[in-house]
N, C-alpha and C positions, 0 to 999 in steps of 0.2 A: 315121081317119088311120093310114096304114101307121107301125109303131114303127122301123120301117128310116129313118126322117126324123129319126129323135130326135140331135142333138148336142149333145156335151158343152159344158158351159156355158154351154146357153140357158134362159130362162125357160118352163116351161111350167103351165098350168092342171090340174088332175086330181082325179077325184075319189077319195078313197080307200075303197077298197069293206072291208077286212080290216087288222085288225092283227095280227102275227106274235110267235113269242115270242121274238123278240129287242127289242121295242119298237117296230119300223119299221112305218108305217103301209104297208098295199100298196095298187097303184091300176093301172091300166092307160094305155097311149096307143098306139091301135091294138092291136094284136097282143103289145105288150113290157110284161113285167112292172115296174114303175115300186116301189122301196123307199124311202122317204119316212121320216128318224129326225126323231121328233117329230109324226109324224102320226099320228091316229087314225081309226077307222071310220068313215065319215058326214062327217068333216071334207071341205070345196072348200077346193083351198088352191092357192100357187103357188110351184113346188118348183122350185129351180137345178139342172140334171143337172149331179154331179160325176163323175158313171163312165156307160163303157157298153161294154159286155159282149154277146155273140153273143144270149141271151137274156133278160137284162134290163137294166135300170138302176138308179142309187142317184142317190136328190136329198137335197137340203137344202132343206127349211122355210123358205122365204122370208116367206109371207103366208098366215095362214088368213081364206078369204074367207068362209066361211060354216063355222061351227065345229060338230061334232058333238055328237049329244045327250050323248052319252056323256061328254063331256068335261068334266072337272069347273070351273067360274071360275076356279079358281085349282089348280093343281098340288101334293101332297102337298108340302108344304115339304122339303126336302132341303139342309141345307148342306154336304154331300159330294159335290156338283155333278160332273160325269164321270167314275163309277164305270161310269155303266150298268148296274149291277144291276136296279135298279126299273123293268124296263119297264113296268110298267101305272103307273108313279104320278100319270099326267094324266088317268086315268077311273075314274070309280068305281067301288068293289068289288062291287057287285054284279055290275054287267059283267064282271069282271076273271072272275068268276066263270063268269060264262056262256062267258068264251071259256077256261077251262081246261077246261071240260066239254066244247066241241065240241076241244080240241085231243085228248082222249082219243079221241073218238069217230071222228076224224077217221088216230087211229092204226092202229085197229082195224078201218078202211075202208081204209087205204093196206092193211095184213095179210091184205086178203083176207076179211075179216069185219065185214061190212057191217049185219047185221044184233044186231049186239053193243049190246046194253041197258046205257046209260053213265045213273046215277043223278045229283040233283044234287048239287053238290059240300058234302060238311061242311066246317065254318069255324067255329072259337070266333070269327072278330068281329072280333079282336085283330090290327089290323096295323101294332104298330111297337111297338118293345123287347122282340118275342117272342123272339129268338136269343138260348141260353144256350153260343155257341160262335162266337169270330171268330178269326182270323188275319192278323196285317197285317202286307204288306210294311215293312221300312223302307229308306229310301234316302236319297240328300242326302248335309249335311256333321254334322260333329259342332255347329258353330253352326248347323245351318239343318236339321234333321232333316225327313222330310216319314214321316210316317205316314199308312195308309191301304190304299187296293185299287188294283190294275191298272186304269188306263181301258182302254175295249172297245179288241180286236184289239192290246193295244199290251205294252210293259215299262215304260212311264210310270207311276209309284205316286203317283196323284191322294191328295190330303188327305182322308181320308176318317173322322177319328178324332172326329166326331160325326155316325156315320149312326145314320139315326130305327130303324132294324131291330133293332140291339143295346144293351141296357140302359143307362140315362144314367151308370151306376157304370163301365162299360166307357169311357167319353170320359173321364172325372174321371181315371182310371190311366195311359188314355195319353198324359193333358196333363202327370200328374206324370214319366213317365219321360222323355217330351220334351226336362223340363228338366234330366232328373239325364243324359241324352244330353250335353248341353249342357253342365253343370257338370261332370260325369268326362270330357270329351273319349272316349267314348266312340264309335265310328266306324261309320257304317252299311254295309251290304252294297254292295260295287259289283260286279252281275253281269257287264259286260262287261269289267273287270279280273279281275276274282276275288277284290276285297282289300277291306277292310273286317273291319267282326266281328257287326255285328248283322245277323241276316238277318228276320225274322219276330219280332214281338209273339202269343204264343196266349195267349187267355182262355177259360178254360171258368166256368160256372157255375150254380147249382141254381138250383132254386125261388125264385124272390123277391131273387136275389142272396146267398142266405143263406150258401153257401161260394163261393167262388172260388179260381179254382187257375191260376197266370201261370205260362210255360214263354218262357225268353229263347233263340231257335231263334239258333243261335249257329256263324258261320267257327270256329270254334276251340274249348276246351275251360274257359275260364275268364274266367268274368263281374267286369271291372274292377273296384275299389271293392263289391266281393260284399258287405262286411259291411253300408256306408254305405248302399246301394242296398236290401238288403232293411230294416235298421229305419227308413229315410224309408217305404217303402210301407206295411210292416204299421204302420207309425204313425199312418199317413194313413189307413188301409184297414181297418178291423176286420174286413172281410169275407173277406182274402185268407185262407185256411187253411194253401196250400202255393207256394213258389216253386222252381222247378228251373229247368235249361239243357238244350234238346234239341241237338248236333252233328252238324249236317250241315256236312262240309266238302265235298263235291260238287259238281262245275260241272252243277249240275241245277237245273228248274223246280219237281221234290219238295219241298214245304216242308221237313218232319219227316228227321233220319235216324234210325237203329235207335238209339242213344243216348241214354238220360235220366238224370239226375242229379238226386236233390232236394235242395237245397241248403240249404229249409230249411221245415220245420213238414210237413205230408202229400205224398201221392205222388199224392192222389186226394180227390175231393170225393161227397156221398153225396146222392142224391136221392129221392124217392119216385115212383113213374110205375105208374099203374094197381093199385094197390094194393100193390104189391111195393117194398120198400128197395131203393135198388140203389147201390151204391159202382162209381166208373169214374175211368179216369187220362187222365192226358191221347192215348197212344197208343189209348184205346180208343175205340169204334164208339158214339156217343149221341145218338139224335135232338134235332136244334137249336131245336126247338120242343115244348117239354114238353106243353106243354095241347093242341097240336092231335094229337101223337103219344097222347095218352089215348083220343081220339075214335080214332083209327085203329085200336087194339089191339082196343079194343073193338067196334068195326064186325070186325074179324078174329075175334074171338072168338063172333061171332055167328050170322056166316056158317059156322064153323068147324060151329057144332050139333055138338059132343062128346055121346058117351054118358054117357063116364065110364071103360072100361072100356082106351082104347086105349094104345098106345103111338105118341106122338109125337116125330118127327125134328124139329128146329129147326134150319137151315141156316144159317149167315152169323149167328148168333146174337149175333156182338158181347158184351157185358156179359150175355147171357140176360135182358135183358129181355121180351121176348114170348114166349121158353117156362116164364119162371117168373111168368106172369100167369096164363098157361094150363094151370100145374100142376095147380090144383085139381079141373080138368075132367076130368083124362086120369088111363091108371093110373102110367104116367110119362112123363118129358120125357128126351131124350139131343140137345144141343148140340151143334154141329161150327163153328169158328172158326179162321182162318185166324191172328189176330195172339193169339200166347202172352200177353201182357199180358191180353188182352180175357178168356182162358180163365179167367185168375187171378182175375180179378174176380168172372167168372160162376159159379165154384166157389164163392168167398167169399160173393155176394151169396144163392144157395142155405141155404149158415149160416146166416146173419143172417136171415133171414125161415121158420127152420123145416122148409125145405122138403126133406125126404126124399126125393121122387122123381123130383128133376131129378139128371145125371149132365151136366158137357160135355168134350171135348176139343179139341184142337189138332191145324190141320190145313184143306187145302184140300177143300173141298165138291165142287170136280169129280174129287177122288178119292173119293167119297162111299164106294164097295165098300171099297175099302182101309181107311179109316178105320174104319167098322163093323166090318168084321176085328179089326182092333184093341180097338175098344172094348167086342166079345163077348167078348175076351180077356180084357181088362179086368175084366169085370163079372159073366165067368165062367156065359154064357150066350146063346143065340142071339135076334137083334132081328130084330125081322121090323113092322118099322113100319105101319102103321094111316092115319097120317096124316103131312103132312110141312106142314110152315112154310118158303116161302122168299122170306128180304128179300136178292137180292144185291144189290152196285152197279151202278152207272147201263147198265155193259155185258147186264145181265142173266147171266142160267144159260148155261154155254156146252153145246154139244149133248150133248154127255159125260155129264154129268150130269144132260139133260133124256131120256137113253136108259136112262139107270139106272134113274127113276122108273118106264118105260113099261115095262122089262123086270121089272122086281120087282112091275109091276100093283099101283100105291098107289094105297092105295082114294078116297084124298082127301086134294089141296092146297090149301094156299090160299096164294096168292101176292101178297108186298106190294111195289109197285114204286116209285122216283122217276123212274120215264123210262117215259111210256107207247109210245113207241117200241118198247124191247124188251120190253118187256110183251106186245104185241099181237104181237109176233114170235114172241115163247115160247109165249103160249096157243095161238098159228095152229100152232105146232109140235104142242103136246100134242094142240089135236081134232079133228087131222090122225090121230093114236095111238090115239084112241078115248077123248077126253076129252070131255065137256061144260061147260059153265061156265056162272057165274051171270052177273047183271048186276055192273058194273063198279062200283062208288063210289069217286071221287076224293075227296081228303081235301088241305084245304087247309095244306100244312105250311108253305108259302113264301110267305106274302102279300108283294103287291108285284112281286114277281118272275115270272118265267114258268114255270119248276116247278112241278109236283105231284105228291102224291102218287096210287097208286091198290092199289083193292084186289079179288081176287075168289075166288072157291073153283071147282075143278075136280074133278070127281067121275066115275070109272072108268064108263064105261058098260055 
């Protein structure tokens, strides 16, 4: 059947061949690509076209007439009901598994590199109260506060203050400030006014919940009823260690502005992650899944095969977590980090664990040259790196900086990504340059969701 037939708001049958990571099941009629939210692979089902578009369409789930294997009887429970975060939570993890591996491999085939060896995905198991780091809108009235996440495509801030992803102690905090919302008459954010005063609830937190650290992201400069407000929580909370106000007054979608304030007890909470202590604040860089972030260091440390003898660059180092794992391997570690807070830490977390021959600074990685300048300066001697570690953000290494590696001929990277997208963009860059690289290992840091992590080493040929 030609897809040129297809109109909007009829019923039609389909079968859904793929699920995407956005959660929409795909399927075909005729020729037109058909996106189905709530469908799954293998599911028959019978979906309402609500759009249609030059080359596709988007339905709604009307009836599943023959349900896929993959789908589980019943749907991960969820009473945060249209966040949309959870795409995979109507099949099971194994699955979810197998299709973050083909989304890898499928990256590295759009990039030109088709024959790229995608291993299977590591996963502690663990999928739900693994996030030791949320941020929720808030919006509403002072009587009717709604806490939570953005529903998909929208600025609607669905209820979302008991999702199954973040620790049951993270819901217990946000029902108590709900109501001290409510008893201070204090006013939530209204973005298309610009008025209000709360804008974002952040929680960070260690290991097991054991510290927690609440930052009230805040219109303005001072937290109503400050005193009342902090000893109802630490009353309630043994757990909290630190509260502050981040200030963003900016007509922006940036949660955070450059402004922190602790207002009362630490500025920062301390964790342990791959054998290393590491203290981090709330402006700094810390992976949201501490147990699945262990398996990844370690799969990098592995691939890495150090001597012992080099000198290792740590790019996007954040708090120095991963080059002060890999201290012991190397003859030292030199950090370069973009947010000054995250340097402070990495300096400090170096202290605390003994570690002599890590060095980091502050400063943008795609100035890489300049910043070495500098920190030869520093250190009162010439770097000539051995090996390089890079975790940017989701945009990847911008070329600048992937030119710098190929002209200074480093002998070996290893690269840890959350977007295999530019992942597979940057490696196609480097063994384009004369790089070769290993097999890929995806690393499950986002159960539930459609991210992954990955990880690979690339060596000079």
């Amino acid at each position: 059947m030609d897809g040129a037939n297809v109109k909007k708001n009829e019923t039609r049958e389909l079968i859904v061949t793929d699920l995407n990571n956005l959660g929409y099941g795909v399927g075909r009629i005729g020729d037109l690509v058909v996106f189905v939210s709530g469908a799954v692979d293998g599911d028959r089902v019978e979906t309402k076209i609500i759009k249609v578009a030059k080359n596709y369409a988007v339905g709604r789930l009307e009836k599943i007439l023959s349900p896929s294997p993959h789908r589980l009887p019943v749907p991960d429970p969820c009473p945060a009901r249209g966040c949309g975060g959870c795409a995979y939570r109507a099949i099971g993890y194994a699955h979810e598994l197998e299709l973050k591996s083909g989304a890898v491999k499928a990256a590295f085939r759009r990039a030109g590199l088709p024959d790229a060896e995608v291993f299977p995905v590591l996963s502690t198991g663990k999928t739900a109260g693994y996030r030791n780091k949320a941020q929720y809108p808030v919006t509403g009235t002072p009587d009717a506060p709604v806490i939570g996440f953005f529903a998909p495509k929208s600025h609607r801030v669905t209820d979302a203050r008991k999702c199954p992803l973040q620790p049951p102690l993270f819901s217990e905090i946000l029902d108590k400030i709900a109501r001290q919302i409510k008893e201070y008459k204090i006013a939530p954010y209204d973005e298309k006014t610009h008025t209000g005063l709360l804008r974002h609830i952040y929680l960070r937190s260690s290991k097991e919940e054991k510290e927690v650290l609440l930052t009230f992201v805040l219109n303005g400069d001072a937290l109503p009823h400050e005193g009342e407000v902090i000893r109802e929580l630490t009353d309630r909370f043994p757990a909290l260690v630190g509260i502050g106000i981040n200030v963003n007054r900016e007509k922006t979608n940036v949660i955070c502005g450059d402004e922190y304030k602790t207002l009362w007890g630490k500025d920062g909470i301390t964790d342990d992650l791959a054998g290393v202590k590491l203290s981090f604040s709330a402006a700094s860089f810390y992976q949201v899944n501490r147990d699945a972030a262990e398996l990844l260091y370690k799969k990098a440390k592995e691939i890495a095969d150090f001597r012992g003898d080099e000198l290792l660059l740590d790019l996007f180092c954040g708090v120095g977590s991963i080059g002060l794992s890999m201290a012991d391997a190397v003859r030292e570690v030199v950090g370069i980090e973009i947010v000054p807070d995250a340097v402070k830490c990495a300096v400090e977390n170096a202290k605390r664990n003994g570690i002599e021959n890590a060095s980091f600074f502050a400063g943008d990685a795609s100035d890489v040259e300049k910043l070495l300048a500098g920190a030869e300066s520093k250190l009162g001697k010439e770097l000539r790196p051995d090996a390089v570690i890079l975790d940017p953000p989701r945009k990847g290494c911008d070329e600048k900086l992937l030119a710098f590696l190929v002209e200074k001929k480093i002998p070996k990277i290893v690269y840890i990504s959350c977007n295999p997208e530019t992942l597979a963009r940057d490696v196609a860059y480097l063994s384009k340059k004369g790089y070769g690289f290993s097999a890929v290992t995806p690393v499950d840091l986002f159960p539930r969701t459609a991210h992954v992590e990955s990880v690979c080493r690339l060596i000079r040929q």
